[in-house]
C-alpha positions as CSV (number, residue, x, y, z in Angstrom):
1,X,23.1,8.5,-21.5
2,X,21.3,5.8,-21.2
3,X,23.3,1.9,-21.1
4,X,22.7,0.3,-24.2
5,X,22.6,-3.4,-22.9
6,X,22.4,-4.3,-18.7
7,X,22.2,-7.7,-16.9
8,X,19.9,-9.1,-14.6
9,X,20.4,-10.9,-11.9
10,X,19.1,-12.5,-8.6
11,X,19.7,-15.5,-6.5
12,X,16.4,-16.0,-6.6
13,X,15.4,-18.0,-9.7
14,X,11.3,-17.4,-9.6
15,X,12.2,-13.5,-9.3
16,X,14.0,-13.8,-12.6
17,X,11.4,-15.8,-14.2
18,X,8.6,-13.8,-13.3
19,X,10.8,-10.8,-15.0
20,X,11.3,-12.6,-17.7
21,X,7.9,-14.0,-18.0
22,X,6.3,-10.7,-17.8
23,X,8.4,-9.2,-20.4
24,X,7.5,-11.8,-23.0
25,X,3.8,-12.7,-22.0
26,X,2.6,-9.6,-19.8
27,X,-1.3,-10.1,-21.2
28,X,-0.7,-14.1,-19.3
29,X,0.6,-12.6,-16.4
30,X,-2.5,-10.1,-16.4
31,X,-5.1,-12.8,-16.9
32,X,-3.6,-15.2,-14.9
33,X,-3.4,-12.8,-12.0
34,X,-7.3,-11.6,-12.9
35,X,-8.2,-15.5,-12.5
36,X,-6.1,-15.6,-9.2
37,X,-7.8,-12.3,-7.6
38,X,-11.2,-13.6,-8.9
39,X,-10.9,-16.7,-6.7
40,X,-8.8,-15.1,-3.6
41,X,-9.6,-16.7,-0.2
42,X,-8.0,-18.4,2.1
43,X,-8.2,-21.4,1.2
44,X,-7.1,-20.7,-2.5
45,X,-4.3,-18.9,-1.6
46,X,-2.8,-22.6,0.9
47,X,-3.9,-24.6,-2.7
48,X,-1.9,-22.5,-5.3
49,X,1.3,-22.3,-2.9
50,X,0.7,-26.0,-2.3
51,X,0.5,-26.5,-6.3
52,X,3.3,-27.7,-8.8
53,X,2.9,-25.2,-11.7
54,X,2.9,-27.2,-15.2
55,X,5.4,-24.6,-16.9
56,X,7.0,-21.3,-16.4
57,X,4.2,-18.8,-17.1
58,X,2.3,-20.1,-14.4
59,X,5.1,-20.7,-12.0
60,X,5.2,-17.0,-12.8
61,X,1.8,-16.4,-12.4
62,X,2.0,-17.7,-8.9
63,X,4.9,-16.2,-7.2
64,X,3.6,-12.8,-8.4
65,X,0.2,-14.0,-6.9
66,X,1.5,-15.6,-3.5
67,X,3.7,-12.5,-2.6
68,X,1.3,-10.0,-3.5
């Protein structure tokens, strides 16, 4: 029998975000991680971890991309 409600949680707020941003925008999360993986070096990698991401999808976007 399967639960019919359960609760996330982490102490880690940009783990919960990325969760919750791929569950309500999982084709952003795929594009934005296409853009990331077209543009992978080294150097891009130092300048989006150095990078204040404008909103939630893209903070998303990045952890996902950084700890990849």
């Amino acid at each position: 029998m399967r639960p019919q409600q359960a609760i996330l949680s982490d102490i880690n707020d940009q783990l919960i975000n990325a969760y919750v941003q791929i569950k309500m925008n999982v084709g952003h999360i795929i594009e934005g991680l296409a853009r990331h993986q077209s543009l992978h070096s080294k150097e891009h990698y130092y300048q989006t971890r150095d990078a204040i991401p404008k909103d939630e999808l893209e903070a998303a976007i990045n952890f996902i991309y950084l700890r990849a």
